[in-house]
ChimeraX commands (.cxc) that place a marker at each C-alpha (Angstrom):
marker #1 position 222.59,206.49,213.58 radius 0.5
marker #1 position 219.56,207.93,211.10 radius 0.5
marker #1 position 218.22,206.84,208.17 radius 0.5
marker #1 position 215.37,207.52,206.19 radius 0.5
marker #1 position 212.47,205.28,205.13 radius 0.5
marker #1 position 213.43,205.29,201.73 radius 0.5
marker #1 position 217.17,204.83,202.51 radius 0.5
marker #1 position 216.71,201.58,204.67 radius 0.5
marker #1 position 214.08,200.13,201.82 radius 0.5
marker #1 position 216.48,200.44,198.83 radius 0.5
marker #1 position 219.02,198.89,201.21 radius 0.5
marker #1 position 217.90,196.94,203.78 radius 0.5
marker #1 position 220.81,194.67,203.87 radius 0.5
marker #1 position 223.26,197.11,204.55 radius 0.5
marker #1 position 221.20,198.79,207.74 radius 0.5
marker #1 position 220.54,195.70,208.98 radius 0.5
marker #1 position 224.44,194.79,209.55 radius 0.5
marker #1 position 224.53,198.06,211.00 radius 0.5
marker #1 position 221.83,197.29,213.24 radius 0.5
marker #1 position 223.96,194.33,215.01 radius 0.5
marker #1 position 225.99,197.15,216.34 radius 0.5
marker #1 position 224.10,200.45,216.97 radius 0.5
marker #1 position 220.65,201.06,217.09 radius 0.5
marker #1 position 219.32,202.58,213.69 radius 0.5
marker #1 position 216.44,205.86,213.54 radius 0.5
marker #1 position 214.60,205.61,210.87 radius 0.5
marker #1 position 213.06,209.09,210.00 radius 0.5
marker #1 position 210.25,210.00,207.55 radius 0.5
marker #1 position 209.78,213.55,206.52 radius 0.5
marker #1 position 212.32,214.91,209.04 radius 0.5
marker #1 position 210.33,213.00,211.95 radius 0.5
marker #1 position 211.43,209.79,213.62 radius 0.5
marker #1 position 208.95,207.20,213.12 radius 0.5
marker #1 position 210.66,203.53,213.79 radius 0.5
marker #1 position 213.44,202.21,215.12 radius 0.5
marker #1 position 215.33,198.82,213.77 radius 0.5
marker #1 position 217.21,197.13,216.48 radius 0.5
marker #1 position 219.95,193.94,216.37 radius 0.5
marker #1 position 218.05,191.06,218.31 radius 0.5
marker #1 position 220.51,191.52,221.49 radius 0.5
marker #1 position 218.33,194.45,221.96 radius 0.5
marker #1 position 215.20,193.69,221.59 radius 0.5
marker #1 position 212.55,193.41,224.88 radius 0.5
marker #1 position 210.77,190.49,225.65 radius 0.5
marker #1 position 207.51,191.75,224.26 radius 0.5
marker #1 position 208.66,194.08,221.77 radius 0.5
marker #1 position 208.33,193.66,217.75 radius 0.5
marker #1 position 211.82,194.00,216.49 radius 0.5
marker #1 position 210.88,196.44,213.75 radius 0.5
marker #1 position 208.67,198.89,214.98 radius 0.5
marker #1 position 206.10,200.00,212.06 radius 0.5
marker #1 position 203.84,202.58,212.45 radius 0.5
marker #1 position 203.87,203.59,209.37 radius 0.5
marker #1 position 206.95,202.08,207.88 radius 0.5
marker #1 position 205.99,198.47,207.44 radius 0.5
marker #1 position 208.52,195.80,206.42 radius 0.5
marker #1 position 208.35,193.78,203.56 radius 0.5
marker #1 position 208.32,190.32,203.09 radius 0.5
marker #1 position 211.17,190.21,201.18 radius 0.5
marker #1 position 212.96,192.22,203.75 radius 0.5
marker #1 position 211.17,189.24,206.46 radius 0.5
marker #1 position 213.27,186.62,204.66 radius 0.5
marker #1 position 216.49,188.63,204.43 radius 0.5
marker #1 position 216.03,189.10,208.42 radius 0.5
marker #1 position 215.07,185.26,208.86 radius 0.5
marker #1 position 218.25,184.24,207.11 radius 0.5
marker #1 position 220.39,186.18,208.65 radius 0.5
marker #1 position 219.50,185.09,212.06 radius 0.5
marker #1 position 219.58,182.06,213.91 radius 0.5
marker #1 position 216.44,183.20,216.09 radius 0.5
marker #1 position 212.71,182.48,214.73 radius 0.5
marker #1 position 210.49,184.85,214.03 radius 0.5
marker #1 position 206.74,185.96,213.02 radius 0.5
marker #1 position 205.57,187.81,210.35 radius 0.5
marker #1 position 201.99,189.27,210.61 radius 0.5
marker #1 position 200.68,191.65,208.55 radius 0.5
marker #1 position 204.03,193.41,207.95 radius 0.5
marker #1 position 205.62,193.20,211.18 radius 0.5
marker #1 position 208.40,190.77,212.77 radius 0.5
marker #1 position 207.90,189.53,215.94 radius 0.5
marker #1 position 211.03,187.92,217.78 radius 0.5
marker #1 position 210.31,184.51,219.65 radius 0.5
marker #1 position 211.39,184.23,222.80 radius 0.5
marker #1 position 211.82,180.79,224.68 radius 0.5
marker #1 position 209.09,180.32,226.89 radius 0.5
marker #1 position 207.93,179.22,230.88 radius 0.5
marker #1 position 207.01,176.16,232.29 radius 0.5
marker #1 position 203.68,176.46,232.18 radius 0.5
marker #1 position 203.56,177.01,228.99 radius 0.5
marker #1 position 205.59,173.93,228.18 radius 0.5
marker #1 position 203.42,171.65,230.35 radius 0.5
marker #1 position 200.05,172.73,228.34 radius 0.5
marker #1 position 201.71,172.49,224.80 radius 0.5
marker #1 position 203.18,169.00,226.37 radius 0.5
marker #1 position 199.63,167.67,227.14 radius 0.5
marker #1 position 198.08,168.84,224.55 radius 0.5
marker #1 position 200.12,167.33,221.78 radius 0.5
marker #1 position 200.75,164.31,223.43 radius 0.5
marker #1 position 196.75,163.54,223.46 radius 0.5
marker #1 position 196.58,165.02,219.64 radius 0.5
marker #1 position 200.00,162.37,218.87 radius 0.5
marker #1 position 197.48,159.44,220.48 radius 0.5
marker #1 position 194.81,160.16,218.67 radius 0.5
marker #1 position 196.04,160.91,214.82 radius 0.5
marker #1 position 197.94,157.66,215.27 radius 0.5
marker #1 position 196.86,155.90,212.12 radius 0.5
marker #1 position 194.73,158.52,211.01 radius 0.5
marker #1 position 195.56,161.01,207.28 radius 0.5
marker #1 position 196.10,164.29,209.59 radius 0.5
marker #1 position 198.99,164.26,211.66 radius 0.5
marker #1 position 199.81,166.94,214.38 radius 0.5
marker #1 position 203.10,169.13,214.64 radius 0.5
marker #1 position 204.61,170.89,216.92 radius 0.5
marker #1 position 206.33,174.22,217.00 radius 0.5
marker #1 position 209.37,175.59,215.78 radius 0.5
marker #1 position 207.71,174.65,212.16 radius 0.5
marker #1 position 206.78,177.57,209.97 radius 0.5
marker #1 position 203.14,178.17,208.39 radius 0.5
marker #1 position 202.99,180.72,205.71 radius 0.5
marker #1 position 199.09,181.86,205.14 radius 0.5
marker #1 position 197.78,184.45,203.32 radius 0.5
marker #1 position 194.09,186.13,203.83 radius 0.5
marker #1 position 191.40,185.81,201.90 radius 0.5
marker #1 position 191.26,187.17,198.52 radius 0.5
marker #1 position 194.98,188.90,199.35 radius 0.5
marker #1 position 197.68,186.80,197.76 radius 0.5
marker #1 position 200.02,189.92,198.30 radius 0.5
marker #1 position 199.17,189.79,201.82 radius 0.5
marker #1 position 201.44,186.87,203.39 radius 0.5
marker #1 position 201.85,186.48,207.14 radius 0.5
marker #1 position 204.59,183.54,208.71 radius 0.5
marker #1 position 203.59,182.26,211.96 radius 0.5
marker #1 position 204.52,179.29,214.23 radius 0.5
marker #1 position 202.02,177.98,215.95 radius 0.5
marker #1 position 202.73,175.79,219.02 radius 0.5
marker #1 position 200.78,173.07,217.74 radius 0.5
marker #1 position 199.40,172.61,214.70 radius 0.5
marker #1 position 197.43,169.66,212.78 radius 0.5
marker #1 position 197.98,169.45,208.51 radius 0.5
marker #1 position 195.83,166.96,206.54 radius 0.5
marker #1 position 197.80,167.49,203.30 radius 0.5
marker #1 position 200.74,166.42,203.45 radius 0.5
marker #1 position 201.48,166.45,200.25 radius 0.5
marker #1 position 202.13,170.25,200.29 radius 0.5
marker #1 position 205.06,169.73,202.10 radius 0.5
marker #1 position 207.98,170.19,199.43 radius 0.5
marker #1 position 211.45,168.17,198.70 radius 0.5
marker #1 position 213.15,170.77,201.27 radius 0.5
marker #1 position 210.53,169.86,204.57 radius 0.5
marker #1 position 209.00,173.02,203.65 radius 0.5
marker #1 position 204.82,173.25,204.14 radius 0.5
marker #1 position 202.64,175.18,201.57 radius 0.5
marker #1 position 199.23,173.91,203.23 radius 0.5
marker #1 position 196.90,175.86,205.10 radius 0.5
marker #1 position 196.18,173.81,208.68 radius 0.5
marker #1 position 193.07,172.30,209.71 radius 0.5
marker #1 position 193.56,173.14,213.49 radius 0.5
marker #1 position 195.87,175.13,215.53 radius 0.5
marker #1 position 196.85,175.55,219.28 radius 0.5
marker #1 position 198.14,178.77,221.10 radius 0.5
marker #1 position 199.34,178.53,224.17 radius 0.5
marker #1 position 199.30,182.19,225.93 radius 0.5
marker #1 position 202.00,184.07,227.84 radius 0.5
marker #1 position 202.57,187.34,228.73 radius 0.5
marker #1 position 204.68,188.63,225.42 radius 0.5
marker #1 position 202.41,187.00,223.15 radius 0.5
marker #1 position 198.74,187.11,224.36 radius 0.5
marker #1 position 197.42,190.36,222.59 radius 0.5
marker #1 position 198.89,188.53,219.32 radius 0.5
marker #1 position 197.35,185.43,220.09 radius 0.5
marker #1 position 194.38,187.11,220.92 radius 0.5
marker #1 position 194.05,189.20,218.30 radius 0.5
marker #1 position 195.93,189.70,215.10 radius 0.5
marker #1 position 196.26,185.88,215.13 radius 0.5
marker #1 position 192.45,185.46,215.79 radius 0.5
marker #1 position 191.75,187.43,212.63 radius 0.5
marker #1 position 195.08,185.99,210.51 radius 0.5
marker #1 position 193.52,182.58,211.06 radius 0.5
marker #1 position 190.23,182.94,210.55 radius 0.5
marker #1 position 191.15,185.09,207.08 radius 0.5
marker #1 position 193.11,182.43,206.13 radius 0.5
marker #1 position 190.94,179.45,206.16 radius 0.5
marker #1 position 192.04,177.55,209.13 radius 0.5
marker #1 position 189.03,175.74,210.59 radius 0.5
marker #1 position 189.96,175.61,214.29 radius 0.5
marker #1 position 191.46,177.63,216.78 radius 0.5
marker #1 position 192.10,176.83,220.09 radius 0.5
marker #1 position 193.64,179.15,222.29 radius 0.5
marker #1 position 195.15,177.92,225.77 radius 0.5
marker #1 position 195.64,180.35,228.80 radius 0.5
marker #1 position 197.61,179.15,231.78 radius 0.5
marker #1 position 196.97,181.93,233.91 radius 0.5
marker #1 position 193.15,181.69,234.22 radius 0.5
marker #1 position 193.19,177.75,233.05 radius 0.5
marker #1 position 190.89,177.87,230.21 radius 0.5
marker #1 position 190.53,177.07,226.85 radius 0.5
marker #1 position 188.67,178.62,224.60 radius 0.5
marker #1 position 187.74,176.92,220.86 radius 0.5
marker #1 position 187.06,178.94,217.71 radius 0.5
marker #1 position 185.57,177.00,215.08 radius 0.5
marker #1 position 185.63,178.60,211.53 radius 0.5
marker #1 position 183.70,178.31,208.42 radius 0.5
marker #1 position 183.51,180.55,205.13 radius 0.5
marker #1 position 186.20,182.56,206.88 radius 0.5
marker #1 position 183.93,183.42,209.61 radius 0.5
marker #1 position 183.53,182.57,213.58 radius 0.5
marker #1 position 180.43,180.14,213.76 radius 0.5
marker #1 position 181.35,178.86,217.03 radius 0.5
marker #1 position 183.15,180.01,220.11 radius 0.5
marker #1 position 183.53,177.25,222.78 radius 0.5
marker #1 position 184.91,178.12,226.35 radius 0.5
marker #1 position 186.16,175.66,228.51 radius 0.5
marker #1 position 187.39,175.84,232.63 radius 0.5
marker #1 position 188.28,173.83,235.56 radius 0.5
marker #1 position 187.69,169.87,234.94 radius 0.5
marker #1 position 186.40,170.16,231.67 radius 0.5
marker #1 position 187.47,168.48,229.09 radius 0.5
marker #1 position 188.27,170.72,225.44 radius 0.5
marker #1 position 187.00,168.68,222.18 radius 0.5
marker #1 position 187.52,169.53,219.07 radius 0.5
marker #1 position 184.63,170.41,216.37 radius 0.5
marker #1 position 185.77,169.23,213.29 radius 0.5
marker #1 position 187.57,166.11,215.21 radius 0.5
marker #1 position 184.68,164.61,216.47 radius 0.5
marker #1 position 186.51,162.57,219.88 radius 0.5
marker #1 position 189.39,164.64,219.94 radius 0.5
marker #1 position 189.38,165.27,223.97 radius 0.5
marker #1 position 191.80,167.27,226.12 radius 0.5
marker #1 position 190.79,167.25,229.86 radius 0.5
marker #1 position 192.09,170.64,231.06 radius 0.5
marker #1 position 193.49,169.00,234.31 radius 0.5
marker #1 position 195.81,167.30,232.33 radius 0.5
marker #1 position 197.58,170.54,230.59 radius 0.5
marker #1 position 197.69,172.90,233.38 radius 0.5
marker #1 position 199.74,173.22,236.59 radius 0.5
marker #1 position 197.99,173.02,240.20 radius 0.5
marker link #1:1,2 radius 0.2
marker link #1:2,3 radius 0.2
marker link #1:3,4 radius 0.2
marker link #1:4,5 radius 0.2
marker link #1:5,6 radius 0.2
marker link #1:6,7 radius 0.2
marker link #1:7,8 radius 0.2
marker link #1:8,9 radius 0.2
marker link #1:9,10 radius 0.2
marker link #1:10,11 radius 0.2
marker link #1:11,12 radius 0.2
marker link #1:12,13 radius 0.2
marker link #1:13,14 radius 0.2
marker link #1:14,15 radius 0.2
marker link #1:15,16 radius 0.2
marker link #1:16,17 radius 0.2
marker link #1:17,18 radius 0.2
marker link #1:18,19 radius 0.2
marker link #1:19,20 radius 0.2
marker link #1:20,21 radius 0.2
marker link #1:21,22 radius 0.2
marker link #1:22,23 radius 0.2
marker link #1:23,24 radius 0.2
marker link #1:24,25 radius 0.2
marker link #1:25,26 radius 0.2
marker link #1:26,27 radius 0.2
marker link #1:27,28 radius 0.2
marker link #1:28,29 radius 0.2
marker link #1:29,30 radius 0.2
marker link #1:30,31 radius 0.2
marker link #1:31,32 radius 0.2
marker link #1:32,33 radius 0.2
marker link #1:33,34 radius 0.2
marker link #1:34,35 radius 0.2
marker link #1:35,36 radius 0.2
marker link #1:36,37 radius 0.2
marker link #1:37,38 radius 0.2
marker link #1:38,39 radius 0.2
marker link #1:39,40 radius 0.2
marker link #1:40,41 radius 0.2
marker link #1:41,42 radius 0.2
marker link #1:42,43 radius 0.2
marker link #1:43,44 radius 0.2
marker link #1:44,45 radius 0.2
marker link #1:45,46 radius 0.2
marker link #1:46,47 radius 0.2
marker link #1:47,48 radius 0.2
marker link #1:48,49 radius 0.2
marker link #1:49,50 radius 0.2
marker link #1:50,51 radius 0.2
marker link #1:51,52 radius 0.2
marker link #1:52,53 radius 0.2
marker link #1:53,54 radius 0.2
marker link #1:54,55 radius 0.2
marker link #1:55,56 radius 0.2
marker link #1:56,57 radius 0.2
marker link #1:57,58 radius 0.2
marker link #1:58,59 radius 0.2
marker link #1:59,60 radius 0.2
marker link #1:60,61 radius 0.2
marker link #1:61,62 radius 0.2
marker link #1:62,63 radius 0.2
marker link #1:63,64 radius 0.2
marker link #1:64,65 radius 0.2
marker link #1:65,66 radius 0.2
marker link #1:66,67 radius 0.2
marker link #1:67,68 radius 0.2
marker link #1:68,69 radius 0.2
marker link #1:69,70 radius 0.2
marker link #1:70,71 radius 0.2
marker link #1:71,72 radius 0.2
marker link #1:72,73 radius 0.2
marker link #1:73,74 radius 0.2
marker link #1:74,75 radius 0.2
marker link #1:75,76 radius 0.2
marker link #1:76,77 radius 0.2
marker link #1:77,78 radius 0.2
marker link #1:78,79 radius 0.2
marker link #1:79,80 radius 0.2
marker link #1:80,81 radius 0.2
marker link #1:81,82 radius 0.2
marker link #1:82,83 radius 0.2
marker link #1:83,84 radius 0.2
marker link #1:84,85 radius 0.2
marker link #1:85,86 radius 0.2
marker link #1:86,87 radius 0.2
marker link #1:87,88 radius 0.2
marker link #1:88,89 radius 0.2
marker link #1:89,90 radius 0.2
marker link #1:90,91 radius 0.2
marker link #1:91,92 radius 0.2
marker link #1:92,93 radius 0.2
marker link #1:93,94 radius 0.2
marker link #1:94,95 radius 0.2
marker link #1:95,96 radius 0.2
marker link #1:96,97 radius 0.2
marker link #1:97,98 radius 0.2
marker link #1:98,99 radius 0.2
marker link #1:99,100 radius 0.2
marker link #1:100,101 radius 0.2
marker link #1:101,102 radius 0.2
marker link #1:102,103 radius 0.2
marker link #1:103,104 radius 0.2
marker link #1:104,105 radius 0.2
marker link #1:105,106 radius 0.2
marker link #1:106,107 radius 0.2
marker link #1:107,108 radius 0.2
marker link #1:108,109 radius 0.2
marker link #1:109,110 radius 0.2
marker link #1:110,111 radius 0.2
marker link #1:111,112 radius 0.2
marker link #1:112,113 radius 0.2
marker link #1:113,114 radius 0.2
marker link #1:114,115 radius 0.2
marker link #1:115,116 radius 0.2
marker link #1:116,117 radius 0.2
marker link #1:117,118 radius 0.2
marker link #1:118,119 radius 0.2
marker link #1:119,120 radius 0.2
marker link #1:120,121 radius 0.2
marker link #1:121,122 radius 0.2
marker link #1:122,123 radius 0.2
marker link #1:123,124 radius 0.2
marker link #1:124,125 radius 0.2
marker link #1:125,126 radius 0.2
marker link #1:126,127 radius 0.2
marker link #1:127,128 radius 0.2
marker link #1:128,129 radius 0.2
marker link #1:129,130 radius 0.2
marker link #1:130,131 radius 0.2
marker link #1:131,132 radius 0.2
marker link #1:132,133 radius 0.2
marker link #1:133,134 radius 0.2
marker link #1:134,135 radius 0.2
marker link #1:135,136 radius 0.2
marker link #1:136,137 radius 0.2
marker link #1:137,138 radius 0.2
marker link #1:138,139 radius 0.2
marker link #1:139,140 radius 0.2
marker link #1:140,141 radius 0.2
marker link #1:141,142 radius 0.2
marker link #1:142,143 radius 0.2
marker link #1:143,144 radius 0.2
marker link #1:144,145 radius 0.2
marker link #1:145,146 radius 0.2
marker link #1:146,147 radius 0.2
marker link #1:147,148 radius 0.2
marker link #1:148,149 radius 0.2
marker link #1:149,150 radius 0.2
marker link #1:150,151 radius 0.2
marker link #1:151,152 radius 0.2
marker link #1:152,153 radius 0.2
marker link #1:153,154 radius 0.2
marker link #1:154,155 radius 0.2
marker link #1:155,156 radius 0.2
marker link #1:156,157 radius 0.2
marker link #1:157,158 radius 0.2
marker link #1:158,159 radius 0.2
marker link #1:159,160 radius 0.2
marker link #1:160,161 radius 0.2
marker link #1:161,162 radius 0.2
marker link #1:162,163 radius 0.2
marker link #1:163,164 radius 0.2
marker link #1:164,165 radius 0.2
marker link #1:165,166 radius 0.2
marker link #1:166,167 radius 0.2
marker link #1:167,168 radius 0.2
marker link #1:168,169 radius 0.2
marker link #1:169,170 radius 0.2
marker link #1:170,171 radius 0.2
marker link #1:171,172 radius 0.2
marker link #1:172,173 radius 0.2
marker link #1:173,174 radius 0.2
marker link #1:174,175 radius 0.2
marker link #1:175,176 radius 0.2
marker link #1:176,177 radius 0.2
marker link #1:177,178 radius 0.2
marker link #1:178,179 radius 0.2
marker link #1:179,180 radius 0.2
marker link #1:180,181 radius 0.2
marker link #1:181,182 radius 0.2
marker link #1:182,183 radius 0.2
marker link #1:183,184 radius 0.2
marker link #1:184,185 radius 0.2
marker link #1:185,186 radius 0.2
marker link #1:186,187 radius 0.2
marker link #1:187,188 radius 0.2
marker link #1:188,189 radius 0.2
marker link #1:189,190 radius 0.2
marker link #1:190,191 radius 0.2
marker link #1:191,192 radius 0.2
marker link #1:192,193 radius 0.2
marker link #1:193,194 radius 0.2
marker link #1:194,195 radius 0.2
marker link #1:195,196 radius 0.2
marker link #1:196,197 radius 0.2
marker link #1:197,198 radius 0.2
marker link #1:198,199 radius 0.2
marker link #1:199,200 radius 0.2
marker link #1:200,201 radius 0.2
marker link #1:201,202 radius 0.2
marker link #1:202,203 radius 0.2
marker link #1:203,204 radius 0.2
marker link #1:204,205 radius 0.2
marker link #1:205,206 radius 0.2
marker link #1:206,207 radius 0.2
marker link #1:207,208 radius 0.2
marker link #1:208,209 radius 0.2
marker link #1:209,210 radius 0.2
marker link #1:210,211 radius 0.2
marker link #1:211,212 radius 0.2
marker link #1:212,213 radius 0.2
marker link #1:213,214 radius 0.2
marker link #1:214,215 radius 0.2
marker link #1:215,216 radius 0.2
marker link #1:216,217 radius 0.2
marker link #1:217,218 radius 0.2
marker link #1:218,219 radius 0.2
marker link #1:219,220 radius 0.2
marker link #1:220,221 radius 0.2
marker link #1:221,222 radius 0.2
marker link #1:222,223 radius 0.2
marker link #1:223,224 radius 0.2
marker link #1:224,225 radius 0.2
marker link #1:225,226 radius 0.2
marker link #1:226,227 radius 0.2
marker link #1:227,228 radius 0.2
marker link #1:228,229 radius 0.2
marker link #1:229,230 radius 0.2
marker link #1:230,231 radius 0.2
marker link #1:231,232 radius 0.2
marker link #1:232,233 radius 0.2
marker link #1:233,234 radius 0.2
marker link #1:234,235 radius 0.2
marker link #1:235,236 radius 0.2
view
């Protein structure tokens, strides 16, 4: 069926039952422009609600997140479905965490691991709120986490692991979200070319930009002896 912009924003609810069933075109001045799809449908490395110039809102977000029992991103105004990833993947995040678990023992910060939901907003844009899961992630206050488990913190460090439906993201929207958001540390993990490559942040700017290959080991900046040695994380 059709529907125009400003018929599925004064009643997103209702399109998005209808959604679960048949595929809704969203039209804007007589042209389609988006398309908002039940999550049966949806590709691999698709967003389920296609923008371009009909952005959803973060109200909307939660109404989509509550109604679903899959997890989902939310960066700057589009949803991104989850999808459950390789082995490779697994294996990194595996290593990695198990050497951060090691390590924090005993220590104030403690490291997570994802499904666990981050909600940051960039700099100077409290309007501007983005929900991500990261596949690893390290909080030093946890006293922002509320009575329901919830976290209202901004991380010191996070991990992304790359695969194929999430690299540009990774890459890219999530290189700027974090960096915007005051997140000191970025490391993002490829598999396919078995490198990692740190991003240390300060004053919501890149000051360094470590890259790391083969049998070397990755160690954090602002964790002075944090050490991953990449031949532990990836496959042979």
């Amino acid at each position: 069926m059709k529907a125009t912009t400003t018929e599925v924003q004064n009643n997103f609810g209702h399109y998005l039952k209808i959604c679960q069933h048949e595929k809704v075109v969203i039209t804007k001045n007589g042209r389609e422009v988006a398309e908002l799809m039940g999550v049966s449908e949806v590709r691999e490395d698709a967003p389920v609600y296609m923008g371009r110039g009909v952005p959803m809102s973060y109200q909307q977000f939660q109404e989509l997140a509550r109604s679903s029992e899959k997890n989902y991103e939310y960066i700057d105004g589009e949803v991104f479905l989850l999808t459950s990833p390789l082995y490779p993947h697994q294996r990194a995040v595996r290593g990695i965490f198990g050497e951060f678990i090691a390590w924090f023992r005993d220590k104030k910060c403690e490291p997570l691991v994802s499904p666990f939901d981050i909600t940051l907003y960039r700099k100077g844009y409290n309007e501007k709120v983005s929900v991500v899961q990261p596949d690893i992630l390290v909080i030093c206050d946890s006293e922002k986490i509320d009575d329901t488990g919830k976290y209202h913190g901004t991380p010191a460090l996070l991990v992304e692991v790359l695969s194929k439906s999430t690299r540009s993201i990774d890459l890219l929207k999530k290189l700027d979200l974090y960096m915007e958001s005051g997140v000191q540390e970025y490391w993002i993990v490829d598999p396919s070319s078995q490198q990692v490559i740190i991003y240390c942040f300060q004053d919501y700017q890149i000051i360094t930009v470590t890259t790391l290959k083969h049998k070397d080991a990755a160690e954090s900046i602002i964790f002075p002896g944090l050490k991953v040695r990449l031949e532990q994380i990836f496959t042979n």
